[in-house]
TORLOVEX-708676 format. One record per residue (C-alpha): residue number from 1; x, y, z; chain. Coordinates in Angstrom, 2 decimals, padded with zeros to 5 digits. Layout:
# TORLOVEX-708676
seq,u,v,w,mol
NUM,X,Y,Z,A
...
***
This chain:
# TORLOVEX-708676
seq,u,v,w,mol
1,000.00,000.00,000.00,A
2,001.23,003.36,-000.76,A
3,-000.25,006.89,000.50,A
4,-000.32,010.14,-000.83,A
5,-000.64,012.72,001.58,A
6,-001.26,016.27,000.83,A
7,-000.81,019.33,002.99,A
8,000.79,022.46,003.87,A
9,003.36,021.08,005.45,A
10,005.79,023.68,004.27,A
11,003.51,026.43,005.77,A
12,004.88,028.23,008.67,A
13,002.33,027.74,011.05,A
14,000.93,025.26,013.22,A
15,-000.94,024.26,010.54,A
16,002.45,023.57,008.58,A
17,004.17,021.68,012.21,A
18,000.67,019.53,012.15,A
19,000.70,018.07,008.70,A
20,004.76,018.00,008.83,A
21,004.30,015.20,011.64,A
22,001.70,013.35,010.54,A
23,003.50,012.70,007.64,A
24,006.65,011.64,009.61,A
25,004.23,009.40,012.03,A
26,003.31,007.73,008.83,A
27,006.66,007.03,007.78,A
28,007.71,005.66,011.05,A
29,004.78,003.10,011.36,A
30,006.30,001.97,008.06,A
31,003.72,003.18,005.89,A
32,005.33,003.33,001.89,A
33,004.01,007.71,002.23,A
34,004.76,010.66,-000.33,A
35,003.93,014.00,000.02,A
36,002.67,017.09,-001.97,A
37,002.73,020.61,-000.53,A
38,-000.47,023.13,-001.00,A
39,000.73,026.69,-000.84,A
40,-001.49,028.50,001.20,A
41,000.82,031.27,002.35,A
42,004.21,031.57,002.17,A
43,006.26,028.21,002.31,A
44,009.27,027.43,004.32,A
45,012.16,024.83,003.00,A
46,012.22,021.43,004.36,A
47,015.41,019.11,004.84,A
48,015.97,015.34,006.37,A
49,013.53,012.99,005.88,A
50,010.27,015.44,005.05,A
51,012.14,016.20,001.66,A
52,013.02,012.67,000.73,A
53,009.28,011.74,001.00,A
54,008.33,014.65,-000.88,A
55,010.69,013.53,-003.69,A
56,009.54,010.34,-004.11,A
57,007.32,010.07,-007.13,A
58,003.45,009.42,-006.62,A
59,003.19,006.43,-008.97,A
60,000.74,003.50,-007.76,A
61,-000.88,005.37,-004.70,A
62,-003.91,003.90,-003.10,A
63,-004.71,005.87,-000.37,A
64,-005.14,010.15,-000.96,A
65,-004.99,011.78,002.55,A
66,-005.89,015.75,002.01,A
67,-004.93,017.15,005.31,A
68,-006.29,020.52,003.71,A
69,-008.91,022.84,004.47,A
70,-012.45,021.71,003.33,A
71,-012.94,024.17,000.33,A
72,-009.70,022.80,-001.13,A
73,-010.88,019.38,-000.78,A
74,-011.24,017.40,-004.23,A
75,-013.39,014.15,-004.73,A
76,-011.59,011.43,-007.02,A
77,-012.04,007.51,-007.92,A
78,-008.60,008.00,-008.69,A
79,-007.63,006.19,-005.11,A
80,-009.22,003.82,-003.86,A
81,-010.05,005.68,-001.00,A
82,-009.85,009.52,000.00,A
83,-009.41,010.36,003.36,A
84,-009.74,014.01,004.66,A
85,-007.76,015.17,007.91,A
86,-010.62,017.99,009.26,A
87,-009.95,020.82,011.94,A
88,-012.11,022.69,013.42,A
89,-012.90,024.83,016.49,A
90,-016.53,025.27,017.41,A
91,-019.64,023.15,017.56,A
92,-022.42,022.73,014.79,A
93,-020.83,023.13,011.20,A
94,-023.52,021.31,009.28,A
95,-024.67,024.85,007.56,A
96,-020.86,025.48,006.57,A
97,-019.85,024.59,002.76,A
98,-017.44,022.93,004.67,A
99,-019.93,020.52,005.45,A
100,-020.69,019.76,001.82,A
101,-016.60,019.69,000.97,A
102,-016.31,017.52,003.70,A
103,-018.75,014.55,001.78,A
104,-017.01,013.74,-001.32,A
105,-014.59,012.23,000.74,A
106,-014.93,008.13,001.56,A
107,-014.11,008.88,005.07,A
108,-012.15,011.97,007.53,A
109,-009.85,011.70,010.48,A
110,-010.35,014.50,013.28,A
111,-007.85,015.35,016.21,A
112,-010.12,014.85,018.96,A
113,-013.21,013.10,020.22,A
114,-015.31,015.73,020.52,A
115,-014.77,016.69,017.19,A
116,-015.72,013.01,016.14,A
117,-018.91,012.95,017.97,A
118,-020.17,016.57,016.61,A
119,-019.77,015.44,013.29,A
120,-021.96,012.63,013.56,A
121,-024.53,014.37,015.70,A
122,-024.43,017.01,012.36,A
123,-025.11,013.85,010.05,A
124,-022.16,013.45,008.01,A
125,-022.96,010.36,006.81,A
126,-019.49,009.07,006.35,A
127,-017.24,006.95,008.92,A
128,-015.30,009.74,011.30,A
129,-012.18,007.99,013.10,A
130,-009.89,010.17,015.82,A
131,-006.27,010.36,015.00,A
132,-004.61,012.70,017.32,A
133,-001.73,014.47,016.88,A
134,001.89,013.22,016.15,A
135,005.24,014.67,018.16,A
136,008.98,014.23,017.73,A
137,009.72,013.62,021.01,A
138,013.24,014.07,021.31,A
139,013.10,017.92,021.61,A
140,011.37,017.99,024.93,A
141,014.53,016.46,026.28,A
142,017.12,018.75,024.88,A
143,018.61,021.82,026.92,A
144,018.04,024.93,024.98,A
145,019.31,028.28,025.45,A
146,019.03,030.00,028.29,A
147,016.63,033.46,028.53,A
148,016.38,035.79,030.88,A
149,013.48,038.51,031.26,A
150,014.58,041.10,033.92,A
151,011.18,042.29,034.38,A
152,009.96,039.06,035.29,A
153,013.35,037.42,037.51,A
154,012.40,035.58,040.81,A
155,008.66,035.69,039.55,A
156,006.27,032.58,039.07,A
157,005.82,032.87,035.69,A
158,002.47,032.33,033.88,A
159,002.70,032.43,029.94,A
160,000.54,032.03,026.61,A
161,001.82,031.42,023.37,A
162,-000.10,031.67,020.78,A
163,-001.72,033.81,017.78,A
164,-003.92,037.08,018.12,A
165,-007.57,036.53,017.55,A
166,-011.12,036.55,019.03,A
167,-010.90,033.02,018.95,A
168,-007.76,032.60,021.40,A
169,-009.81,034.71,024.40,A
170,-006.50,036.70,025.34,A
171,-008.20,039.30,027.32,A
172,-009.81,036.76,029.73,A
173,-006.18,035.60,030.58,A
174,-005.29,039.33,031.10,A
175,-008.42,039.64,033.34,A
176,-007.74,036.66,035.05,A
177,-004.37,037.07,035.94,A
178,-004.72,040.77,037.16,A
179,-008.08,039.63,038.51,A
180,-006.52,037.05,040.98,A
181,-002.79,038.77,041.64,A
182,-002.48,041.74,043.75,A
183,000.73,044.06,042.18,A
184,002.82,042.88,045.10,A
185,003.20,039.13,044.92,A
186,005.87,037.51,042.91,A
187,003.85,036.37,039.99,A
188,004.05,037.50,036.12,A
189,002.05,037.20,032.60,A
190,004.12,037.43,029.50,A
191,002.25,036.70,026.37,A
192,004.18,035.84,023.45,A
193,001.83,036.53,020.23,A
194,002.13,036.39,016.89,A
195,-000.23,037.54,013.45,A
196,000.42,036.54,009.93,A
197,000.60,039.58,007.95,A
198,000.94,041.97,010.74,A
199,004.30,043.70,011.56,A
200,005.60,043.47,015.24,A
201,004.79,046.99,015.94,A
202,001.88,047.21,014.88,A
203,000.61,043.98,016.80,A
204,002.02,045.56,019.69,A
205,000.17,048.44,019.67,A
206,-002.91,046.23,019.01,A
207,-001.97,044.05,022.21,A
208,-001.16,047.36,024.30,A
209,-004.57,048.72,023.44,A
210,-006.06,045.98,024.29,A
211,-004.45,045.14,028.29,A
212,-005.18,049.18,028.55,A
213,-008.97,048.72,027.60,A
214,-008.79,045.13,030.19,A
215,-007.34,046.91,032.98,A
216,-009.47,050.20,032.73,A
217,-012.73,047.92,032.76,A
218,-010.92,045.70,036.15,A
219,-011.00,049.06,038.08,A
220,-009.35,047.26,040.53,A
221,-006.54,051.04,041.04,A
222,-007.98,054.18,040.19,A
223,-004.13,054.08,038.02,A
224,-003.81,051.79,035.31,A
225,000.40,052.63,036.13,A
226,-000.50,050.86,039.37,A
227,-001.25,047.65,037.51,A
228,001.85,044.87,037.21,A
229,003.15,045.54,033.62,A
230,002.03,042.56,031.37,A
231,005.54,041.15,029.24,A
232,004.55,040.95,025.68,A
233,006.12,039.85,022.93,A
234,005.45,040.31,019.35,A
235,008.33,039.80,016.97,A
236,009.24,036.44,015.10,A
237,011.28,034.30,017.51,A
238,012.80,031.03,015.88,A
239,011.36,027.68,017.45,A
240,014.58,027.16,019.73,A
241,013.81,030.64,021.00,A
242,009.93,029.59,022.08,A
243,011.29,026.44,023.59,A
244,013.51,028.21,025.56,A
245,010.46,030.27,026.64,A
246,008.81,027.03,027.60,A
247,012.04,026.32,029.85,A
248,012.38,029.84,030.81,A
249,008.20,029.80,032.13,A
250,006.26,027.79,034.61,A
251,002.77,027.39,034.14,A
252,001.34,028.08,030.72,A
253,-002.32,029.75,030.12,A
254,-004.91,029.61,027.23,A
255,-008.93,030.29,028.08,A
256,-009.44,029.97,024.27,A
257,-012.85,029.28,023.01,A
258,-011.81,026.50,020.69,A
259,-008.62,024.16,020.06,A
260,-008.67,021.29,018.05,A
261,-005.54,020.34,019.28,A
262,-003.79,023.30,021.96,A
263,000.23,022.99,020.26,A
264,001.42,024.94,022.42,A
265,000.13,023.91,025.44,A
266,001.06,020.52,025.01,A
267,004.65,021.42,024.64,A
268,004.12,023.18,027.89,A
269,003.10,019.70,029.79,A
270,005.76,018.21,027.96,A
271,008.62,020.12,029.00,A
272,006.87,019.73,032.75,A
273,004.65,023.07,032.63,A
274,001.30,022.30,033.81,A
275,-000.90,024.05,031.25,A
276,-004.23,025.44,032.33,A
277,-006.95,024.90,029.23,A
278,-009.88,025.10,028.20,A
279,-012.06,021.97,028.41,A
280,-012.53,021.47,024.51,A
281,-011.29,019.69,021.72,A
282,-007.81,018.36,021.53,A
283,-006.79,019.09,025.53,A
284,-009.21,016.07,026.20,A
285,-007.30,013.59,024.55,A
286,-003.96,014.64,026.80,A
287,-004.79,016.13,029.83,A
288,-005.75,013.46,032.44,A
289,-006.26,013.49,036.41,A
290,-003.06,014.02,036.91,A
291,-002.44,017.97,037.54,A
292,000.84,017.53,036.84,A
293,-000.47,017.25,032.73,A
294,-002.40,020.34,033.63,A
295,-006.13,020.88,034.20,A
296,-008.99,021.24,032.24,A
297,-011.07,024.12,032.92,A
298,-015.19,024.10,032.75,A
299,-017.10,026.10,031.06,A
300,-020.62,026.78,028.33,A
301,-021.22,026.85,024.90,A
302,-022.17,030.41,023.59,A
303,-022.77,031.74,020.13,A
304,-019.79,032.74,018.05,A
305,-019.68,036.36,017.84,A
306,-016.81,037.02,015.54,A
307,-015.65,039.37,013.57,A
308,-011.81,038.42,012.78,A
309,-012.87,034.80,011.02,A
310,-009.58,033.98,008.75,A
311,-012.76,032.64,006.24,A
312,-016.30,034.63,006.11,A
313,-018.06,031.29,006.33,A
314,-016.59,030.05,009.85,A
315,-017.64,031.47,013.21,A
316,-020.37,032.72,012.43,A
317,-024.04,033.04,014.84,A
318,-025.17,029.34,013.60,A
319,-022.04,027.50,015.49,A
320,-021.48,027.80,018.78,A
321,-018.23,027.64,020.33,A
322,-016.50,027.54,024.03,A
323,-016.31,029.83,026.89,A
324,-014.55,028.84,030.14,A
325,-015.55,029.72,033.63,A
326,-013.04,032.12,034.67,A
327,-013.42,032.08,038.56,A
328,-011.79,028.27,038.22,A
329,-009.23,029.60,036.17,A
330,-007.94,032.08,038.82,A
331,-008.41,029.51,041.33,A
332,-005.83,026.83,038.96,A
333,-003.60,029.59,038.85,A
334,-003.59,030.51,041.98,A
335,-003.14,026.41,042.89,A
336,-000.12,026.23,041.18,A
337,001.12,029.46,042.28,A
338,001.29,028.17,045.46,A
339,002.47,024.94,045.08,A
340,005.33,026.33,043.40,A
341,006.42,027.74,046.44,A
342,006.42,024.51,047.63,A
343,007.89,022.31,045.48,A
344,011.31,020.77,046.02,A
345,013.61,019.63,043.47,A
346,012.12,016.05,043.37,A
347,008.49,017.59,043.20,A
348,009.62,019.47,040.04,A
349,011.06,016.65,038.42,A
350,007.85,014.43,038.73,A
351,005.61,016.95,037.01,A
352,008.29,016.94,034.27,A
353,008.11,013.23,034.08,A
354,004.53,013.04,034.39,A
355,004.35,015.44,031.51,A
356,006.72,013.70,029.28,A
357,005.48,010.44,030.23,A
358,001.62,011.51,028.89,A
359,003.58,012.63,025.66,A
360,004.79,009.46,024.78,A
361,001.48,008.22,024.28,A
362,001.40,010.85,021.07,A
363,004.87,010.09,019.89,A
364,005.26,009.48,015.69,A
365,005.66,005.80,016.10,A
366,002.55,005.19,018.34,A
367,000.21,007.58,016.68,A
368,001.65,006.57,012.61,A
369,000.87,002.37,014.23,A
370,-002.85,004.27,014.76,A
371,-002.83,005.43,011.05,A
372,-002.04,001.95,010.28,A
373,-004.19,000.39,011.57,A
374,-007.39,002.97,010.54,A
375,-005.79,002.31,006.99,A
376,-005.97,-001.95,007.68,A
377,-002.25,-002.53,006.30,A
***
């Protein structure tokens, strides 16, 4: 058997890190794989073992996996079977296109359970299987360089990576975090956030506008100067750079309203960081009981009211999508806050093996042997 798998895999984005993986996950279950890029934005260039797949040639393919976005999606009897790879954020996308793209396919894999079980309460008439997401490992393990913020030295730090959108909820982390932490106490908030298209200054000025308008509305000083200044940063950072903000941080933060699968938060419980999440979509499938993977935070299902969709069809009033309770997320952070003060050396080191352990279950060879066996080789 031989797979074709199609993606933007050379798209700088989490989108790009997603399909990269799976297509490595393949490869290490043994699966005979080839890939084709779809330029969606701009395109990044691959090395190692991603480029040797993508030259092989794509003669005597059986299996077409589109790990695209639905309105790219194309129906052929040229395989004999076509497999879509969907993602999606809120709840009830039977009105979408989408939902229409999404049918001329023989079957789709989703990230999450949740994801799986919408889908067939919307009717999609065609068999849904969950095939989470796929990790190299090895990089949680590796010592990267060393950062130092001065603002935010000796301070338990709290942290969200992530891009800048209605979607992601950042002002409820702002309000949270100010919300919960007088000025005085050793804690800090620095938000790392990025925007295609957007130049770092001008994001900034969009992020500074936005924890003014938070902490005017908080009224908790009469000041906004009064308030602890929020770390933010903006420009491009490589990927060794943002893992050395996951070693530099302690407890990462994201009250987003939807995640198929949270990237960055599961690097955070990998590297031993105890992410605090939204109880949606992809967190599900690796945040257990254990704290020490992080905890899942409650919430409701309201209707999407947003007006910075990347598509005019998505979010709109027909879906609804998540919103977590924000009194338990000040009382998680304030947990951990304080059991950081308390931890010893050995308590530190079992959240970072409890993290890394749970990781293992998403590693390429375990989730490519789930591929396999979805695609009966």
């Amino acid at each position: 058997m031989k797979v074709l798998y199609i993606g933007y895999y050379k798209e700088d984005s989490e989108w790009g890190k997603i399909t990269s993986n799976n297509i490595l996950a393949l490869d290490a279950a043994g699966i005979d794989v080839v890939c084709r890029n779809f330029k969606l934005t701009k395109d990044r260039d691959i090395t190692g073992r991603l480029k040797e797949l993508e030259q092989k040639d794509t003669q005597n393919c059986d299996i077409c996996i589109q790990h695209l976005l639905p309105h790219h999606l194309i129906g052929t009897d040229k395989f004999k079977k076509n497999i879509a790879f969907l993602e999606t954020e809120s709840i009830g996308i039977k009105h979408l296109p989408w939902f229409e793209n999404l049918q001329q396919m023989d079957e789709v894999w989703v990230p999450n359970t949740q994801l799986k079980n919408a889908l067939e309460d919307d009717k999609l008439g065609i068999p849904v299987s969950v095939v989470p997401h796929a990790f190299d490992l090895g990089k949680y393990t590796q010592k990267y360089p060393d950062i130092k913020i001065p603002e935010a030295e000796g301070q338990f730090k709290f942290y969200f990576i992530g891009d800048w959108s209605q979607r992601q909820n950042i002002d409820s982390i702002v309000s949270c975090f100010h919300g919960e932490f007088d000025k005085s106490e050793d804690a800090s908030l620095i938000l790392k956030i990025r925007q295609f298209g957007i130049d770092s200054e001008q994001l900034k000025s969009r992020v500074d506008a936005m924890l003014g308008s938070v902490k005017e509305s908080l009224r908790i000083y009469n000041d906004a100067r009064n308030y602890k200044k929020d770390i933010t940063i903006t420009a491009d950072v490589s990927e060794e750079n943002t893992y050395s903000l996951h070693q530099y941080c302690d407890c990462f933060i994201s009250t987003s309203h939807g995640e198929s699968w949270p990237m960055s938060a599961f690097d955070a419980m990998a590297f031993g960081n105890k992410p605090i999440c939204s109880d949606f979509g992809g967190a599900r499938e690796f945040i257990t009981d254990d704290e020490n993977t992080g905890k899942k935070i409650e919430g409701t299902y309201s209707t999407c009211r947003c007006s910075d969709s990347p598509f005019k069809d998505v979010f709109t009033g027909r879906e609804n999508w998540f919103v977590p309770c924000e009194r338990q997320i000040k009382r998680q952070m304030r947990k951990y806050y304080e059991q950081h003060k308390k931890d010893t050396i050995q308590t530190k080191r079992e959240a970072k093996i409890a993290g890394l352990k749970r990781a293992q279950d998403f590693s390429y060879e375990q989730v490519g042997n789930k591929m396999k066996e979805l695609l009966n080789v």
